[in-house]
VOVEXMI-221055 format. One record per residue (C-alpha): x, z, y; residue number from 1. Coordinates in nm, 4 decimals, always signed. Each point is the difference from the previous one (the first is absolute). Layout:
VOVEXMI-221055
(pt (X Z Y) NUM),
...
This chain:
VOVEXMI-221055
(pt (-2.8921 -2.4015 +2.4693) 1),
(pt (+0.3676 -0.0898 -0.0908) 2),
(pt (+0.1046 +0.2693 +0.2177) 3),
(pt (-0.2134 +0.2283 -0.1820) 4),
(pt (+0.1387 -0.0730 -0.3528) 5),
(pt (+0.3392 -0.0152 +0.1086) 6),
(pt (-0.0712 +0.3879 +0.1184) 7),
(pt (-0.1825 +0.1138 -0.3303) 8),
(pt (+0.3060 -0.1868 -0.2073) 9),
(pt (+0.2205 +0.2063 +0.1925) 10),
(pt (-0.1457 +0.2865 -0.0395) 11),
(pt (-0.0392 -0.1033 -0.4318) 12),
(pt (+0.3895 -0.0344 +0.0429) 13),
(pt (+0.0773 +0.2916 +0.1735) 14),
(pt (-0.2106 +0.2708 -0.2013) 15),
(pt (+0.1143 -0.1976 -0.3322) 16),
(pt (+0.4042 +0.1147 +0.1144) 17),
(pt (-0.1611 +0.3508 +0.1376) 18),
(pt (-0.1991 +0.0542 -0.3942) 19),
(pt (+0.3600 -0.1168 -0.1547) 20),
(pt (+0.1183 +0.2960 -0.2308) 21),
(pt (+0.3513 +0.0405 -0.1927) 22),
(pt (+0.0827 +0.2715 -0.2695) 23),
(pt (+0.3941 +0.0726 +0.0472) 24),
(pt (+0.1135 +0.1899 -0.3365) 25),
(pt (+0.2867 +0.1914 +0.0038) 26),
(pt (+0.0842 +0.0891 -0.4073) 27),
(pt (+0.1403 +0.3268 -0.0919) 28),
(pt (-0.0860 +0.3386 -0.1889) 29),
(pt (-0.1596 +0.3079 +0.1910) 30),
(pt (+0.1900 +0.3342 +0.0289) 31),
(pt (+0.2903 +0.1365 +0.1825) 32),
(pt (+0.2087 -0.0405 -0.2905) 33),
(pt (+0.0049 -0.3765 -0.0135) 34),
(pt (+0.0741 -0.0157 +0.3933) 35),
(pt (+0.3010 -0.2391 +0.1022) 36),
(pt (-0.0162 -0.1374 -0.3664) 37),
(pt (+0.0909 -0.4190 -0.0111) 38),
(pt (-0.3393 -0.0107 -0.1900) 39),
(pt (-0.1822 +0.1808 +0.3275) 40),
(pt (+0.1392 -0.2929 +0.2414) 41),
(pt (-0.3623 -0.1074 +0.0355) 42),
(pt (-0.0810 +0.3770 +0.1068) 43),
(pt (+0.2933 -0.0096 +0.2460) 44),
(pt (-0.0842 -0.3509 +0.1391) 45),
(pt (-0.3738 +0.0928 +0.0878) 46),
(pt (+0.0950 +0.3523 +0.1696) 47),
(pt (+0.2397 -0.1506 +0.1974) 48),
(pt (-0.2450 -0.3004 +0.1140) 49),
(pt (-0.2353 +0.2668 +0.0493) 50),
(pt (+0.1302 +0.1696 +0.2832) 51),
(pt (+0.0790 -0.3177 +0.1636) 52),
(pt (-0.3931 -0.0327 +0.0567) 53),
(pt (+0.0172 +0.3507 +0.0740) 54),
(pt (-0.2349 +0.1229 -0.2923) 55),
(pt (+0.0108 +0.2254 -0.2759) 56),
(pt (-0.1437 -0.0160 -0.3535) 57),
(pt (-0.2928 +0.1379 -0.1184) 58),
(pt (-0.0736 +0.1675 -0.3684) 59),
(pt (-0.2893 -0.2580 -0.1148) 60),
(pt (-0.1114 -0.0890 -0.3859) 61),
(pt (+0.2656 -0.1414 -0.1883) 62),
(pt (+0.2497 +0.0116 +0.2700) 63),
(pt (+0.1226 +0.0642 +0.3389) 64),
(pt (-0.1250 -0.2344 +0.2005) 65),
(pt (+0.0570 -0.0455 +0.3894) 66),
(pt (-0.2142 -0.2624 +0.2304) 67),
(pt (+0.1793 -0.1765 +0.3200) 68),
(pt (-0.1095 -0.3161 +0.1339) 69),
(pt (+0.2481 -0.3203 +0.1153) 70),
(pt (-0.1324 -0.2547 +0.2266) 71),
(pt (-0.3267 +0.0223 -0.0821) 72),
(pt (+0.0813 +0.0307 -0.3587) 73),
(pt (-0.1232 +0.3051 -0.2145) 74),
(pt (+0.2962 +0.1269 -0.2009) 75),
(pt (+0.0320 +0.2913 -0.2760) 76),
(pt (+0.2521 +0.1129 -0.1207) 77),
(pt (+0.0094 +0.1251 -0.3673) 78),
(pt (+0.2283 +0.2867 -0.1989) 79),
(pt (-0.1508 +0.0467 -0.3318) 80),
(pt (-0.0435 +0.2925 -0.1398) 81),
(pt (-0.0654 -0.0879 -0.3649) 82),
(pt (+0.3397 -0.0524 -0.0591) 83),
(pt (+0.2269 -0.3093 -0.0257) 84),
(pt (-0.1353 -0.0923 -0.3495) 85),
(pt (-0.3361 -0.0234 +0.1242) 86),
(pt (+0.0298 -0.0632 +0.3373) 87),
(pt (-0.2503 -0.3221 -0.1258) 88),
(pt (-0.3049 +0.2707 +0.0162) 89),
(pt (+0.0769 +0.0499 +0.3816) 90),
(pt (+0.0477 -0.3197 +0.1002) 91),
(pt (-0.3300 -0.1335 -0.1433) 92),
(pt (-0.2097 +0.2817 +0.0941) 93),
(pt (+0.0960 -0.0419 +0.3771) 94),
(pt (-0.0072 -0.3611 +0.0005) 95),
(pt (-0.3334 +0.0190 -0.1490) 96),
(pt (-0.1003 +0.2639 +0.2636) 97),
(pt (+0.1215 -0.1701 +0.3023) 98),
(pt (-0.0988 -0.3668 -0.1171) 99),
(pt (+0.3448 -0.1105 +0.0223) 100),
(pt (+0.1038 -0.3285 -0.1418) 101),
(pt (+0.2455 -0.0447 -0.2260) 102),
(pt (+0.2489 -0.2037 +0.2341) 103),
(pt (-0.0295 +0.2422 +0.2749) 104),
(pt (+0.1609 +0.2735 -0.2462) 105),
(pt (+0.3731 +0.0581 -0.0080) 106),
(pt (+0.1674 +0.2154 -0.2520) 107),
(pt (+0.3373 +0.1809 +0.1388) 108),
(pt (+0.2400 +0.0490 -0.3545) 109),
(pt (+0.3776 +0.0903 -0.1128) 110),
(pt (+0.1633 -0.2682 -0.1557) 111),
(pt (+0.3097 +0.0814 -0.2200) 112),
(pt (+0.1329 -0.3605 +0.0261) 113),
(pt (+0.0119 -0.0619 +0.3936) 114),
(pt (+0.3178 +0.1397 +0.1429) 115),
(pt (-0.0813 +0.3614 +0.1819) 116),
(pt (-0.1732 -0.1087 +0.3132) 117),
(pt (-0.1142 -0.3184 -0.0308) 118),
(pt (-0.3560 -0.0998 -0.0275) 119),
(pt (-0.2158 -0.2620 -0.1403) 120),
(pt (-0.3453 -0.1340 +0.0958) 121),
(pt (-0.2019 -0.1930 -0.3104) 122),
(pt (-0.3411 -0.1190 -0.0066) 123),
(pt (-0.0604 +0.0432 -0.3408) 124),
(pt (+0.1756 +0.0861 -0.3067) 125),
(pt (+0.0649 +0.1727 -0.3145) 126),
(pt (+0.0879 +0.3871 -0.0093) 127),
(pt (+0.3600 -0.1072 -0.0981) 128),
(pt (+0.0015 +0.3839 -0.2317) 129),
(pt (-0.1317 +0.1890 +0.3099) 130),
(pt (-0.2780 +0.2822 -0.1297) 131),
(pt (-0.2015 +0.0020 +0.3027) 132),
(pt (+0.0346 -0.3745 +0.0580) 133),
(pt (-0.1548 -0.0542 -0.3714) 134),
(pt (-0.2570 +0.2771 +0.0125) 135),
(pt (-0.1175 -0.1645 +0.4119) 136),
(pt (-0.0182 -0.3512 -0.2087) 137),
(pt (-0.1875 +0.1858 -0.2970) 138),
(pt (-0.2533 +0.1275 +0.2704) 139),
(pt (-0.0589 -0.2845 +0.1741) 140),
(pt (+0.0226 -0.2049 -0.3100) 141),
(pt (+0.2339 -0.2464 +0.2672) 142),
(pt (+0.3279 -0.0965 +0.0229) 143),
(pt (-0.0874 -0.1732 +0.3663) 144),
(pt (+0.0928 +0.2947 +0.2434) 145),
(pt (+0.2464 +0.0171 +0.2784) 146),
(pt (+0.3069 +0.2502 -0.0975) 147),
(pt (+0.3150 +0.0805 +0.2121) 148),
(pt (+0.2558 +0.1394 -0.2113) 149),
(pt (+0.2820 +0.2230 +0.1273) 150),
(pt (+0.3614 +0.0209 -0.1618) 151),
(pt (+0.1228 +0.2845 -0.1071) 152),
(pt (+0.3243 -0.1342 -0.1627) 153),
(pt (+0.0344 +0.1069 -0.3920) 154),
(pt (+0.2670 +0.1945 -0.1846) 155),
(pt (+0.0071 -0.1647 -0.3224) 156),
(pt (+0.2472 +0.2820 -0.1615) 157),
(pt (-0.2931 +0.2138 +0.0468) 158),
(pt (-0.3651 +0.0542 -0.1264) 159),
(pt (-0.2424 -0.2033 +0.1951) 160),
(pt (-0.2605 +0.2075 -0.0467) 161),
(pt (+0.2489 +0.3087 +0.1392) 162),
(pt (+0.1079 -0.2679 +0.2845) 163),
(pt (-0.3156 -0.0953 +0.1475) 164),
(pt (-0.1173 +0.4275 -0.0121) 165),
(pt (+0.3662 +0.0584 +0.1533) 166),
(pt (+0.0198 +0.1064 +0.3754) 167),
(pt (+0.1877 -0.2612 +0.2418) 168),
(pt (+0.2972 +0.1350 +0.0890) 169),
(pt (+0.0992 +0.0360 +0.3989) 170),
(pt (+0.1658 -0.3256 +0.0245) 171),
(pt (-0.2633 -0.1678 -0.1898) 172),
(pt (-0.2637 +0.1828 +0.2189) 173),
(pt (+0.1534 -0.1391 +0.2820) 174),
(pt (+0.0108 -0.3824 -0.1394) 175),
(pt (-0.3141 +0.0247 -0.0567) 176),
(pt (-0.1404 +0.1687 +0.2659) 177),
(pt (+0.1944 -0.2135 +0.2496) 178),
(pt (-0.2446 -0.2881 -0.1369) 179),
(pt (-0.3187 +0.1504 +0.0836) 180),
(pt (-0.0621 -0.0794 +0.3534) 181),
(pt (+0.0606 -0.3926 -0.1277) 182),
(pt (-0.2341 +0.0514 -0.3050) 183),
(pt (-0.2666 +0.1086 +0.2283) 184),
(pt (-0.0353 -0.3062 +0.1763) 185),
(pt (+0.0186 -0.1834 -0.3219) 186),
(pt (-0.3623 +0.1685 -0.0493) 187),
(pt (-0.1129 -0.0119 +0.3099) 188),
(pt (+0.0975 -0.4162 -0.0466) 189),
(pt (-0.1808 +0.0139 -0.3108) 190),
(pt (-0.3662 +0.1618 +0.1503) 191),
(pt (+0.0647 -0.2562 +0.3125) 192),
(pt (+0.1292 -0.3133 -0.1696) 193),
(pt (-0.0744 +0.0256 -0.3369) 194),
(pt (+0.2511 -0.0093 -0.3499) 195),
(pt (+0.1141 -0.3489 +0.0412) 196),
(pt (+0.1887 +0.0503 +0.3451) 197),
(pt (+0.1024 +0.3693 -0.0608) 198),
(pt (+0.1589 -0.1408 -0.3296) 199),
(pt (+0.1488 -0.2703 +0.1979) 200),
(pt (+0.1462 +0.2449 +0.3294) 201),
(pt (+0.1026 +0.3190 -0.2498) 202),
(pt (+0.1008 -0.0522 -0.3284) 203),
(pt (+0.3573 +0.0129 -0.0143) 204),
């Protein structure tokens, strides 16, 4: 008999990891003309995680959405469609549609006051001015969702709304670029191990 709940608790533990499902956001606007812009870095992020899994995204409602699965863990990975200032309508519709809890949701964003490249995992949090941040937090009437944010340095000669629209320049491209392979892992860290020790390993 003890043999014979230790096998059915196994097999409780294992399908429970197996039925585990994450929603990855990347933020950004659709269209070729906002391509390699510092708001896009979410875009960038997720195309380039993408074809590490060797996948491809698919045209879905609300979004582009592609499905890969890590260690047992169901993963998709989100690129709105709706635009940045409602990426919220997104974000709840495919949370709602996949039965994803809120913890198990991470929201890729620029962030004009991290240096260019370097990132920042939070658990929760206010929008700190960021449209899509503040229309997600309208949607999901929460403030208690996992975001990474991204640096894209600032110009503050310039117009930030001009800034965060601007293209990276080469060198830029390359900073941040150059980060991506490390970034990765942060999310793989944070679908494995959960916010608390990916904000512990990769914040920086």
């Amino acid at each position: 008999m003890i043999c014979q709940n230790a096998f059915f608790i196994f097999v409780y533990i294992k399908t429970s990891a197996i039925m585990d499902k994450f929603l990855i956001v990347g933020l950004g606007n659709p269209g070729e003309k906002y391509y390699n812009t510092r708001h896009n870095i979410g875009f960038e992020l997720l195309d380039f995680f993408c074809k590490k899994y060797e996948s491809e995204f698919e045209t879905y409602r609300f979004g582009q959405i592609s499905k890969i699965s890590i260690k047992g863990s169901k993963v998709l990975l989100l690129k709105p469609n709706t635009f940045m200032n409602l990426s919220g309508k997104s974000v709840k519709y495919w949370m709602q549609q996949e039965n994803i809890k809120l913890e198990n949701i991470l929201i890729i964003v620029d962030d004009l006051n991290l240096p260019l490249g370097k990132i920042r995992f939070r658990a929760r949090g206010s929008s700190g001015g960021h449209n899509g941040l503040e229309n997600i937090e309208q949607a999901l009437d929460s403030l208690e969702y996992p975001r990474l944010r991204i640096g894209i340095g600032n110009d503050k000669n310039s117009n930030q709304i001009d800034f965060v629209l601007g293209i990276f320049n080469s060198d830029e491209y390359d900073i941040i670029y150059s980060n991506f392979d490390l970034i990765s892992k942060s999310i793989n860290s944070f679908i494995l191990s959960g916010i608390t020790i990916t904000m512990n390993n990769f914040n920086n």
